[in-house]
MMTF fields as JSON, N, C-alpha, C and O atoms, coordinates in Angstrom:
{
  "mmtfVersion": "1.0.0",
  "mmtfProducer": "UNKNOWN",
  "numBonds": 483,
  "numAtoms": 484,
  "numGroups": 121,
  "numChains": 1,
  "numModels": 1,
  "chainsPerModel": [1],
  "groupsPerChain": [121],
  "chainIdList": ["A"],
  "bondAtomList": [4, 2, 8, 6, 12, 10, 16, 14, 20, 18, 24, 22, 28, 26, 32, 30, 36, 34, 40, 38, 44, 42, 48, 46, 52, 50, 56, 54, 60, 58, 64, 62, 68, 66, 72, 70, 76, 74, 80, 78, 84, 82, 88, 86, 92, 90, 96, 94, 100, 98, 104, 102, 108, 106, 112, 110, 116, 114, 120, 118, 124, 122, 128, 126, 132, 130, 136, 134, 140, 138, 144, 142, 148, 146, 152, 150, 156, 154, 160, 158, 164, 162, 168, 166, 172, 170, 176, 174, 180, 178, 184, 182, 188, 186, 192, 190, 196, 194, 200, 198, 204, 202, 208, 206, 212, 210, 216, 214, 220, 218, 224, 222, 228, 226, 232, 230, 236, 234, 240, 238, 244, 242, 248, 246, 252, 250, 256, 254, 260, 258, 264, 262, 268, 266, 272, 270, 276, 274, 280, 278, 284, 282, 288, 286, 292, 290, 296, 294, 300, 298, 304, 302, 308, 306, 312, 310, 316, 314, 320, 318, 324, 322, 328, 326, 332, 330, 336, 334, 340, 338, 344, 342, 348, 346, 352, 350, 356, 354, 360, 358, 364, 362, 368, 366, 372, 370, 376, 374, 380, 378, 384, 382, 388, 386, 392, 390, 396, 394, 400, 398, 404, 402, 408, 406, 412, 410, 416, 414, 420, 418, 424, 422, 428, 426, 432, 430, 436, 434, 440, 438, 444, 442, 448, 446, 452, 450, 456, 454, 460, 458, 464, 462, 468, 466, 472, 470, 476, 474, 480, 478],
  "bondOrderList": [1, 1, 1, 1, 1, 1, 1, 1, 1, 1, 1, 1, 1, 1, 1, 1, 1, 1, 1, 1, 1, 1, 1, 1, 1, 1, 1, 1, 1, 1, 1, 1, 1, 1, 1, 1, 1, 1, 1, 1, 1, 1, 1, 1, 1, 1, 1, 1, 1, 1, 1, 1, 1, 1, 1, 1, 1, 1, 1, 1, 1, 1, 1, 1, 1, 1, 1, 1, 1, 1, 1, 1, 1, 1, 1, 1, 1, 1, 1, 1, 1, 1, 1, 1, 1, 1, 1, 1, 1, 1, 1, 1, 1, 1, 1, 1, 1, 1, 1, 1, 1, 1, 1, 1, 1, 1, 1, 1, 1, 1, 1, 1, 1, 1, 1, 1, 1, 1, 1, 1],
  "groupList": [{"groupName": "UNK", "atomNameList": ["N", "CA", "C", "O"], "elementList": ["N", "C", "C", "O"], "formalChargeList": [0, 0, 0, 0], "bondAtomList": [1, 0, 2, 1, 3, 2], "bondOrderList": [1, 1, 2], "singleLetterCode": "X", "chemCompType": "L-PEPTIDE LINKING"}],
  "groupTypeList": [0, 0, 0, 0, 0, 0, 0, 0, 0, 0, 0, 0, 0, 0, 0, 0, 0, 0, 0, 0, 0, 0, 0, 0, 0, 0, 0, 0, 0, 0, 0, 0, 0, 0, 0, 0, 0, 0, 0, 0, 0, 0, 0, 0, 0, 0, 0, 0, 0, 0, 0, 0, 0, 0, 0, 0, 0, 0, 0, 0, 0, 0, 0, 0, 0, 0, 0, 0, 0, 0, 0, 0, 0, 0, 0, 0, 0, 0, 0, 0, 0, 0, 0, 0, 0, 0, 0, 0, 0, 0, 0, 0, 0, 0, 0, 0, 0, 0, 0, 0, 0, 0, 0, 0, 0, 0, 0, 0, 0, 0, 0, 0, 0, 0, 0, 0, 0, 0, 0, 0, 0],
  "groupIdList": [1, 2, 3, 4, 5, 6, 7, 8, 9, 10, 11, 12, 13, 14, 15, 16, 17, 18, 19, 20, 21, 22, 23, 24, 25, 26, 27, 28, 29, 30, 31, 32, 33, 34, 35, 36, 37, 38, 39, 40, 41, 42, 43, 44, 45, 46, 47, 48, 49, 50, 51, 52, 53, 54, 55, 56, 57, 58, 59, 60, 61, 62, 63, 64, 65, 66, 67, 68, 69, 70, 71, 72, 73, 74, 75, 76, 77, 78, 79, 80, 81, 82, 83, 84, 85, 86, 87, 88, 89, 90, 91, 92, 93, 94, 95, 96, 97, 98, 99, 100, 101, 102, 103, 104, 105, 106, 107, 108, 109, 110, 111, 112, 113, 114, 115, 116, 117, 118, 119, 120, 121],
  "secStructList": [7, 2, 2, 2, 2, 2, 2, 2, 2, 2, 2, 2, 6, 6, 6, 2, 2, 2, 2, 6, 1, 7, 7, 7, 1, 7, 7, 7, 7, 7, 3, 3, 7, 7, 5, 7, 7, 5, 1, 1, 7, 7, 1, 1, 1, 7, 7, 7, 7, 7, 2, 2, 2, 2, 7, 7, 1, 5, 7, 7, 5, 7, 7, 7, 3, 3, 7, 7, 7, 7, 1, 7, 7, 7, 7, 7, 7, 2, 2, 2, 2, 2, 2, 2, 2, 0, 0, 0, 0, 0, 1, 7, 7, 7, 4, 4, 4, 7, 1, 1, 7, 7, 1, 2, 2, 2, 2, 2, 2, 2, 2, 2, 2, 2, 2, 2, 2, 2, 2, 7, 7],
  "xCoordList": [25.45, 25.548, 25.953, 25.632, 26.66, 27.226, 25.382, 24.903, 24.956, 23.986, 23.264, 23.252, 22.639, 21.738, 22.706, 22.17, 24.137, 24.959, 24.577, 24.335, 24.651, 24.441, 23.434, 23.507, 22.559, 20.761, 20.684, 19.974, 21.312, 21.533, 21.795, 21.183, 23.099, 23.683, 22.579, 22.284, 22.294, 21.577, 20.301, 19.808, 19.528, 18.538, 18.46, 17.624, 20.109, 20.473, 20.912, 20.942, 21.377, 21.691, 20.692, 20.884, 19.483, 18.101, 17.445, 17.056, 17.505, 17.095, 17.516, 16.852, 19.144, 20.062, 19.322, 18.49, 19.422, 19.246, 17.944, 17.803, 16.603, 15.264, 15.833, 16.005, 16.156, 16.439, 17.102, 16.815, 18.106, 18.321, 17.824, 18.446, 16.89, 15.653, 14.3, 13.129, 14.716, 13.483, 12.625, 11.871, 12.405, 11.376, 11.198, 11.934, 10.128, 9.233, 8.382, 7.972, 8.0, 6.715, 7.017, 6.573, 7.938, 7.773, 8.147, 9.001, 7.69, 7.908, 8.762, 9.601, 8.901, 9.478, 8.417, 7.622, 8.676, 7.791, 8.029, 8.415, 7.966, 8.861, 7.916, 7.116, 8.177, 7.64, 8.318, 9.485, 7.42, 8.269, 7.611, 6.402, 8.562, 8.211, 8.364, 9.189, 7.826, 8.192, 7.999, 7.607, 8.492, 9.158, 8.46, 8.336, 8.14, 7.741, 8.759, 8.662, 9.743, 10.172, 10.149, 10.241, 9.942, 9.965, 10.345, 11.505, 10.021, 11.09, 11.163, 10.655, 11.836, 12.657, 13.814, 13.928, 15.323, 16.164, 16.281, 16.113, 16.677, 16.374, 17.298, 18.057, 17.464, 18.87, 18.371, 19.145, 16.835, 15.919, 15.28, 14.203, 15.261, 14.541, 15.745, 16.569, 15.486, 15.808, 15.157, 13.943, 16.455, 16.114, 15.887, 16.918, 15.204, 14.698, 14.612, 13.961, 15.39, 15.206, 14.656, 15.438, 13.382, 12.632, 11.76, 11.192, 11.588, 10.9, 10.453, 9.279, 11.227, 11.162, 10.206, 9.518, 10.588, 9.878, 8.545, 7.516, 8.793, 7.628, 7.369, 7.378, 7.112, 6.83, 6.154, 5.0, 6.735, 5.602, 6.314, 7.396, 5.306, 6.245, 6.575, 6.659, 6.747, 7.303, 7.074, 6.128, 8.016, 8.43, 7.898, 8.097, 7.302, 7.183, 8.378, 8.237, 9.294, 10.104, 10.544, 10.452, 11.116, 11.003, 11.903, 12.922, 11.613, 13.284, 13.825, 14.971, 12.307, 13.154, 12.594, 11.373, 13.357, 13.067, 13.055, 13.967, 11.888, 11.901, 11.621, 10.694, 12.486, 12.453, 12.111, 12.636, 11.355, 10.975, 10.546, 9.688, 10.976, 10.829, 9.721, 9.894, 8.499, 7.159, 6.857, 7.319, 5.575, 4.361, 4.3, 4.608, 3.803, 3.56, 4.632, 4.698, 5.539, 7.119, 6.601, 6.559, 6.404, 5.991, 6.928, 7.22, 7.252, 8.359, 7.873, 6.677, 8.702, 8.61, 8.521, 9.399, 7.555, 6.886, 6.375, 6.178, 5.761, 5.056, 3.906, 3.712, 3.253, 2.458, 2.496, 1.38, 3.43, 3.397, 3.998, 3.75, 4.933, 4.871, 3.825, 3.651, 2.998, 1.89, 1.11, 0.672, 0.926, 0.695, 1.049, 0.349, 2.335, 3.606, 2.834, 2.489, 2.546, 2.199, 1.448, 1.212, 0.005, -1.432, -1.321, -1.718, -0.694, -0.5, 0.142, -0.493, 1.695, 1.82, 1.61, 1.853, 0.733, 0.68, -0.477, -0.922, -1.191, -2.821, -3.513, -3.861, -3.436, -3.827, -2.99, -3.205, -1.773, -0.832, -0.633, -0.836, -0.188, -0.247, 1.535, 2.361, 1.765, 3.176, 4.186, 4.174, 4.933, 6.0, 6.536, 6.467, 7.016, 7.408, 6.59, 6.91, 5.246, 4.432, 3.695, 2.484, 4.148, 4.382, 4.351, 4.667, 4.04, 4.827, 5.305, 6.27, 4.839, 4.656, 6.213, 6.203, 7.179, 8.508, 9.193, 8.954, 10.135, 11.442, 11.729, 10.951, 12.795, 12.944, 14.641, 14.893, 15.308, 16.344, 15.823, 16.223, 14.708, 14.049, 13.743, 14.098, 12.823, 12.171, 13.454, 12.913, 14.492, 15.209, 15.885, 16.046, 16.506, 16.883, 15.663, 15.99, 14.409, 13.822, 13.61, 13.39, 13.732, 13.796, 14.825, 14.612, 15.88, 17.301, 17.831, 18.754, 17.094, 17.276, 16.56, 17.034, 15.24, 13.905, 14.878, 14.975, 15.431, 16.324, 16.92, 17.047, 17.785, 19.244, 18.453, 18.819, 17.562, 17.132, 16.735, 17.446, 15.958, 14.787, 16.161, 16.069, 17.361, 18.134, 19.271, 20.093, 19.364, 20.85, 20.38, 21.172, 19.131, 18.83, 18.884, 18.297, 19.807, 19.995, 18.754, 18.556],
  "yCoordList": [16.44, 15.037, 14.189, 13.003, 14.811, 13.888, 13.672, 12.629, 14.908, 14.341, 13.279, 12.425, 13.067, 11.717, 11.147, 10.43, 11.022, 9.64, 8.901, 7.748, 9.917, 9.974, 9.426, 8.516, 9.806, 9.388, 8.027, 7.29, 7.502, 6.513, 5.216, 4.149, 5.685, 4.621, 4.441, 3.318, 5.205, 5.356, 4.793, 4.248, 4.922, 4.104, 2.191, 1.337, 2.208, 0.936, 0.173, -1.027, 0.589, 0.287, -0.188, -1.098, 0.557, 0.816, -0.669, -1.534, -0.553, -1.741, -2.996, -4.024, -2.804, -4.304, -4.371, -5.278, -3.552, -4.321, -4.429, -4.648, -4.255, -4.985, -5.975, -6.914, -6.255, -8.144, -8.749, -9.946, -8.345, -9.29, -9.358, -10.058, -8.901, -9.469, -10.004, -10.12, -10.187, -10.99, -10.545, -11.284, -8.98, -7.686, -7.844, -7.616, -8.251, -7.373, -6.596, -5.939, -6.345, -5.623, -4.271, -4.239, -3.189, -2.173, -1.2, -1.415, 0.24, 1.274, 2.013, 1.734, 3.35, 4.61, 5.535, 5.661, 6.502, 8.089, 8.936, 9.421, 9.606, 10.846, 12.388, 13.009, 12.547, 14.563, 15.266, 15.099, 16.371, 18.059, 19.086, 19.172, 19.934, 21.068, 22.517, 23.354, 22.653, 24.087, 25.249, 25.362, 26.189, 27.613, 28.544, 28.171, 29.259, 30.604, 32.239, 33.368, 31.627, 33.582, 34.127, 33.827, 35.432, 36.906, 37.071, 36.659, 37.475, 37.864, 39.225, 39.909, 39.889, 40.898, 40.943, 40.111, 42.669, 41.947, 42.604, 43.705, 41.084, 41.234, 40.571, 40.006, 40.473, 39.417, 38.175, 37.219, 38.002, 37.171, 36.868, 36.552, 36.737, 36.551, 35.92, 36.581, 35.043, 34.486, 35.138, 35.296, 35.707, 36.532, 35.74, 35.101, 35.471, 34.666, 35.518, 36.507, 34.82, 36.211, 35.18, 34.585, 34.815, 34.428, 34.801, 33.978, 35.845, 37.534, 37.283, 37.493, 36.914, 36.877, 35.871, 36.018, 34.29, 33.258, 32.852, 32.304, 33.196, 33.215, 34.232, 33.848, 35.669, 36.476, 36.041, 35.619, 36.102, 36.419, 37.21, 37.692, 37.429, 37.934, 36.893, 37.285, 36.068, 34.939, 33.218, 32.467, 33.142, 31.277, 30.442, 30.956, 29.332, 28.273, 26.986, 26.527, 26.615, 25.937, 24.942, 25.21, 23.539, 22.009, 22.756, 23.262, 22.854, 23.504, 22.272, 21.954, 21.559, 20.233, 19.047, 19.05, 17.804, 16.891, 15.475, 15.154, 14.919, 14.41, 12.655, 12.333, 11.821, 10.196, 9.219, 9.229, 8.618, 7.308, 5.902, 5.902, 4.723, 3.4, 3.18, 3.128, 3.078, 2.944, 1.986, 1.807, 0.952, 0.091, -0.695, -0.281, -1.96, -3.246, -3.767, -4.35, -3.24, -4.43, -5.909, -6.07, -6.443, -7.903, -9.211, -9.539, -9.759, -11.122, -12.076, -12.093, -12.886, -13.802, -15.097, -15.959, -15.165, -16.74, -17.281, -16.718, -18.799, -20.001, -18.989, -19.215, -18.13, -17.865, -16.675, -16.313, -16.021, -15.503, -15.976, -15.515, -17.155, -18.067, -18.289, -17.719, -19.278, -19.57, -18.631, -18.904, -17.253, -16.351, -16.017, -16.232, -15.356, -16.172, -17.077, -16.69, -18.389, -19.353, -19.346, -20.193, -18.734, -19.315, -17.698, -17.981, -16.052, -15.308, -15.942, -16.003, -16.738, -16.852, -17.753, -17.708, -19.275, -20.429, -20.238, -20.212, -20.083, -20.396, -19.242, -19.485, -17.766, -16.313, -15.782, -14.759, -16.898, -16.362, -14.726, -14.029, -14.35, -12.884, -12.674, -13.585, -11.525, -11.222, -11.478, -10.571, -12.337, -12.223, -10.982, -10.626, -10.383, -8.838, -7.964, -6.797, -8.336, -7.058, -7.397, -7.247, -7.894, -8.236, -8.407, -9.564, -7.62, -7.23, -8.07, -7.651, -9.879, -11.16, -11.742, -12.261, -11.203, -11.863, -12.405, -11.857, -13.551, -13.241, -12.369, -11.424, -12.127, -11.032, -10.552, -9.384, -11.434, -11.078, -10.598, -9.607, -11.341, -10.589, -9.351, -8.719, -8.988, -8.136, -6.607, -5.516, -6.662, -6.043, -5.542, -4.339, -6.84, -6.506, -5.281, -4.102, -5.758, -4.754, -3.315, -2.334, -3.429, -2.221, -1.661, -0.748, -2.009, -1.203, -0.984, -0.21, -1.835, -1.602, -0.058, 0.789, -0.219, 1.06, 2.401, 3.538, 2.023, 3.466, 4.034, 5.257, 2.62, 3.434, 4.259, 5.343, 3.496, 4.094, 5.168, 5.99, 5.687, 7.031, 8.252, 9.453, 7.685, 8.536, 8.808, 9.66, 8.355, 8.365, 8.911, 9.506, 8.829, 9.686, 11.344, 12.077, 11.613, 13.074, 13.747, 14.961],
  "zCoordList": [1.862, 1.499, 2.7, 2.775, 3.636, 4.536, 5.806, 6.251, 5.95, 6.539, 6.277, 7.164, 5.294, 3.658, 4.279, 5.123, 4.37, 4.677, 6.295, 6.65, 6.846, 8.195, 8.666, 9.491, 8.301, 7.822, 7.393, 8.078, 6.323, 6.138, 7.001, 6.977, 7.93, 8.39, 9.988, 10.396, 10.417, 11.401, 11.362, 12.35, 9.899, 9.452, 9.355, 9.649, 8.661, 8.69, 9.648, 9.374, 11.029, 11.919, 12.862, 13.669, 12.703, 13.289, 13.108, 13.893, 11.839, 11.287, 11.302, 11.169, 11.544, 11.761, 12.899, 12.939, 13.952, 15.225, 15.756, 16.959, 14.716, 14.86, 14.045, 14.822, 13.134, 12.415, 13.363, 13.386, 14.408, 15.271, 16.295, 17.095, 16.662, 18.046, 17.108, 17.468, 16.216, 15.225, 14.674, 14.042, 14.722, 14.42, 12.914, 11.954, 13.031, 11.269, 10.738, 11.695, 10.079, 9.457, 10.68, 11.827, 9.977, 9.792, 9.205, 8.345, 9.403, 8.368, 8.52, 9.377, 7.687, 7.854, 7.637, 6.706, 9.306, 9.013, 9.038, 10.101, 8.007, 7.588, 8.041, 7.342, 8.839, 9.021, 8.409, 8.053, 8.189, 7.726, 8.333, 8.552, 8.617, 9.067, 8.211, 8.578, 7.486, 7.102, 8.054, 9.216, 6.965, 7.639, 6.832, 5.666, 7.012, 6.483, 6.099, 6.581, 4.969, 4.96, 3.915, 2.725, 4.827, 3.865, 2.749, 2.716, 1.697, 0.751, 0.88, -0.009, 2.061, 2.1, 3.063, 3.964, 2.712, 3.027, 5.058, 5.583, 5.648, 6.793, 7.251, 6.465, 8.491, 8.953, 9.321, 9.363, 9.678, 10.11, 9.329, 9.836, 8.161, 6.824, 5.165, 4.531, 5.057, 3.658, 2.828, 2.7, 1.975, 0.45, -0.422, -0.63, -0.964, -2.002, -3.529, -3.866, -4.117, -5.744, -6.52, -7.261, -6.509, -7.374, -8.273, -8.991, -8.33, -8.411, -9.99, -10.297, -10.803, -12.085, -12.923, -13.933, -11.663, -12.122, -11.121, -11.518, -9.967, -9.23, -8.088, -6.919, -8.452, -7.691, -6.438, -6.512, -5.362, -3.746, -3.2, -3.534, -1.806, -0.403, 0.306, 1.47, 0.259, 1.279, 1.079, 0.841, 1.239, 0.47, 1.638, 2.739, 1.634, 2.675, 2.057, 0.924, 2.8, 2.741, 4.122, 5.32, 3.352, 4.542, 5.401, 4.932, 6.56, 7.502, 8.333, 8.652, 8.626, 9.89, 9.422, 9.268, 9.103, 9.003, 10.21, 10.972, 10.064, 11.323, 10.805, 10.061, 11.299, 10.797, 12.109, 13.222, 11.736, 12.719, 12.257, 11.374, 12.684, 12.2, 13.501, 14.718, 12.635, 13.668, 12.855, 11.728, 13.775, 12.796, 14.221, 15.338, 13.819, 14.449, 15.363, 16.445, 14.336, 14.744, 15.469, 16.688, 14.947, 15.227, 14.783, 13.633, 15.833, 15.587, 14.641, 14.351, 14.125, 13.346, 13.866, 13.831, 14.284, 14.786, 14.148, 13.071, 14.314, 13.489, 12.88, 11.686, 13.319, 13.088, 12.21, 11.839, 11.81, 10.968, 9.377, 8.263, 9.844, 9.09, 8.245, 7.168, 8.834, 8.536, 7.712, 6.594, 8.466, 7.099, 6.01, 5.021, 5.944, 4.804, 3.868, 2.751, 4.374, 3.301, 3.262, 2.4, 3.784, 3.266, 1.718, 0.587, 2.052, 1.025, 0.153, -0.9, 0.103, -0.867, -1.816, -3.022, -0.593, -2.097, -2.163, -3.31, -1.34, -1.062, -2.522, -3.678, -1.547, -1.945, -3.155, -3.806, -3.348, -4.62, -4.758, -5.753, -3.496, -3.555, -4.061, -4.005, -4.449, -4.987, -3.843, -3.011, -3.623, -2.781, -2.323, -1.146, -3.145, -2.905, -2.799, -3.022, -2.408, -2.155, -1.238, -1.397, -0.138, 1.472, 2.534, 2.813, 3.611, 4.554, 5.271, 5.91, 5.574, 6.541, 4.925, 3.809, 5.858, 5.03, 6.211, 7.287, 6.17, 7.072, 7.895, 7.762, 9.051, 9.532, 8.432, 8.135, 8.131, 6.663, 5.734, 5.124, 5.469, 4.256, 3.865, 2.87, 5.039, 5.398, 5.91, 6.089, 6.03, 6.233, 5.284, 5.074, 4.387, 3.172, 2.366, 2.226, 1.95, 1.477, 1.875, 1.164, 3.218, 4.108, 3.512, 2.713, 3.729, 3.491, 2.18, 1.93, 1.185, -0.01, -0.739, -1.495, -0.09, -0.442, 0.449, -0.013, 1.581, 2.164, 1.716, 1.662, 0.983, 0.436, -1.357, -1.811, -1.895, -2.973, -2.65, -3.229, -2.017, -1.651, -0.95, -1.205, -0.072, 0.492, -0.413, -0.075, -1.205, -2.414, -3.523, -4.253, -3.839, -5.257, -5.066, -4.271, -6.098, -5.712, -6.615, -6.584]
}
């Protein structure tokens, strides 16, 4: 749990400090790496006693998780402004379904979708 916390704050921090150089419109990318082990007993091998409910010889399981805030990252100028308003009065597109928000805005939702997706146990 303390890692997810860890994860957390590092995410949010990430993110404070693109909202304060004016950064918007971007994501989170999540990798995995699985692992491959045995189900036999070895010192180099995870025993797995699944035997009953899902017989194999060997489990593939996430071992490394890997996080990055990639995209555009693009500032909040007149001109994205401007986009802003031609989606939302013009194109009447959903406010919240987005990406040309504020750089507050746009952070807030960021950090709101983090903390949901990293806190659900």
């Amino acid at each position: 749990k303390s890692n997810r916390i860890n994860l957390i704050n590092i995410l949010l921090r990430d993110s404070n400090a693109l909202q304060s150089m004016g950064i918007t419109d971007y994501s989170l990318l999540i990798g995995i790496s699985n692992k491959r082990y045995n189900n036999i007993n070895s010192s180099n091998d995870l025993i797995v006693n699944y035997t009953n409910i899902y017989p194999a010889d060997s489990y593939i399981i996430p071992n490394i998780y890997y996080f990055g805030i990639v995209d555009i990252l693009q500032t909040w100028t007149w001109k994205k402004r401007l986009e802003w308003f031609i989606k939302v009065y013009l194109l009447r597109l959903p406010i919240d379904g987005i990406s040309c928000m504020s750089t507050n805005e746009y952070t807030k939702r960021f950090q709101d979708k983090i903390i949901q997706l990293l806190e659900h146990n």
